[in-house]
N, C-alpha and C positions, 0 to 999 in steps of 0.2 A: 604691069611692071612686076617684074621678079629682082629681089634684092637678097644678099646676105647679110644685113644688115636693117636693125628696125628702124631707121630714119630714113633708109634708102639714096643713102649718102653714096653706096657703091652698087649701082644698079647693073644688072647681069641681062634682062632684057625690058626694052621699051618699045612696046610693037602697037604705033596707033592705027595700023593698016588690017586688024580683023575686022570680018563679015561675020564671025559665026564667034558663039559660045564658049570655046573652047579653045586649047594652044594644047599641041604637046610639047612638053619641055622634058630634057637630057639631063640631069644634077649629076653633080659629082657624091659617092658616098660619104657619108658623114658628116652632112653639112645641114645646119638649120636655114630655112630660107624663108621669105616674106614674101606674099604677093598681095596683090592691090587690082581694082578693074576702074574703068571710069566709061562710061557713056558718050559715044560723038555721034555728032550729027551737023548738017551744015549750018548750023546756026553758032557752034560752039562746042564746048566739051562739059560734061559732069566734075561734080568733085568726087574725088577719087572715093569706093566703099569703103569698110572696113578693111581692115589688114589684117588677112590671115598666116600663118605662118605652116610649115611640115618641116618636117626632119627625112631624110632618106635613111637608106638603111647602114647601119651601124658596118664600119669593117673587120673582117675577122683579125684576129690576133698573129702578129707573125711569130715565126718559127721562135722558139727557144734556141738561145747559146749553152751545148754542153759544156759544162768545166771539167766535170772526173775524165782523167786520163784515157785515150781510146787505146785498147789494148795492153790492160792492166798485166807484168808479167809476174808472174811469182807471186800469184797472190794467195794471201793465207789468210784463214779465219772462218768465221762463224755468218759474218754480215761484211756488208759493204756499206760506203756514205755515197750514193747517186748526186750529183748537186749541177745545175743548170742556171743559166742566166734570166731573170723577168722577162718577161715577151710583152714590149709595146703593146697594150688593151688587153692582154689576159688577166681574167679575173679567178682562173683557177687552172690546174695542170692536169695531162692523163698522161702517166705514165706505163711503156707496159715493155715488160721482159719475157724475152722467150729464149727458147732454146735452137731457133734455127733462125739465119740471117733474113728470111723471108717472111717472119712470123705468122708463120703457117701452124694451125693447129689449134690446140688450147694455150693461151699463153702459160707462165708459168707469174707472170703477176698482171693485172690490170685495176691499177687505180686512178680511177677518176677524180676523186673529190679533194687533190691535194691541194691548197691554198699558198704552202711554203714552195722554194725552191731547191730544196734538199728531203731527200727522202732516205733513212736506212732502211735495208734490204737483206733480209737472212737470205745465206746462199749454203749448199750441199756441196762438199769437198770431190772434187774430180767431175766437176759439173762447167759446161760454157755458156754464157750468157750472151744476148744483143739485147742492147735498148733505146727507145727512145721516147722520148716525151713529147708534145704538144700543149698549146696552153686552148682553153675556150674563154670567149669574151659574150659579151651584148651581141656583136658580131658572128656568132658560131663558133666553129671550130677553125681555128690555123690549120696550118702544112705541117708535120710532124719537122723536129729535129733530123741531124741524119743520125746516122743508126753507130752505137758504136760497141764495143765487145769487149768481153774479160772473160777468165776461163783461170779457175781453182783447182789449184792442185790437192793431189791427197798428203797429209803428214804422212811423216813417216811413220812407222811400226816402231814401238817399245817393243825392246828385247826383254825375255823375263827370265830368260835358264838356259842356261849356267849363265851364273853370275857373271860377271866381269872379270879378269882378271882370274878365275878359277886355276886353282892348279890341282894336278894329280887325280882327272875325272877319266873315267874308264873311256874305253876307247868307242863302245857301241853306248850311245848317249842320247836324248831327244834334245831339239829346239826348241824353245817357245817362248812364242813373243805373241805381243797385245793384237788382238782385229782392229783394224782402220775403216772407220764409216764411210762407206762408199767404194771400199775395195772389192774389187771381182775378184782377184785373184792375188 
């Protein structure tokens, strides 16, 4: 007898028809199960042995729900907040960002070992990001998230000279305004 249950009140199979040793049996993951054997013969049946029990194997973690907006426009700043939904059995997140929708390459972040479901992210001004996360559980690793993207603008350039509002400045004059981190040109 195979039961999910230790009294075996809900028995999954009762096969008094083997010849041999052994059954193979199909479980569903994630499931504790109980079996039991008992001896026939035409005179009668044994009482049932000990009750042993297994566990099959744990299920991986589904997908994480992103929250941050996909395709953040106009965005400005130093960092970002990443934040995604708990994933059913994840006991921890990878997140990882690149710089091309295929992440292909070196990433530009990959961490494993996040416990929360918000992550800040320094990011470089005139730079594009994709991301996505995954949670691992007992189970392994889930399916990643889908993948979604933002892309940082450069501030703008401080003007430095002439002043504002200048008057009565010669006609052959320079410009000069402040370098912008991340400008080419």
């Amino acid at each position: 007898q195979v039961a999910d249950d230790p009294l075996y009140t809900r028995i999954l199979v009762n096969d008094s028809t083997l010849a041999d040793t052994s059954k193979a049996y199909a479980g569903t993951a994630d499931m504790r199960y109980h079996w039991r054997v008992r001896a026939i013969n035409t005179t009668g049946s044994s009482a049932y042995g000990s009750s042993w029990t297994f566990r099959t194997v744990p299920l991986p973690p589904e997908a994480p729900i992103l929250i941050t907006a996909n395709y953040i426009e106009d965005f400005k700043g130093d960092s970002i907040t990443l934040a995604w939904s708990p994933a059913l059995r994840g006991e921890h997140y990878q997140l990882h960002i690149s710089d091309n929708y295929r992440f292909e390459g070196p990433l530009v972040l990959n961490d494993s070992a996040l416990t929360d479901t918000v992550r800040n992210v320094p990011v470089s001004p005139g730079s594009y990001y994709c991301w996505r996360v995954r949670a691992v559980g007992t189970g392994g690793a889930g399916p990643y998230s889908e993948i979604r993207n933002f892309k940082t603008f450069l501030a703008p350039p401080t003007l430095l000279s002439p002043e504002k509002d200048s008057i009565d400045l010669p006609t052959n004059l320079t410009l000069r305004w402040r370098r912008v981190p991340g400008a080419t040109g």
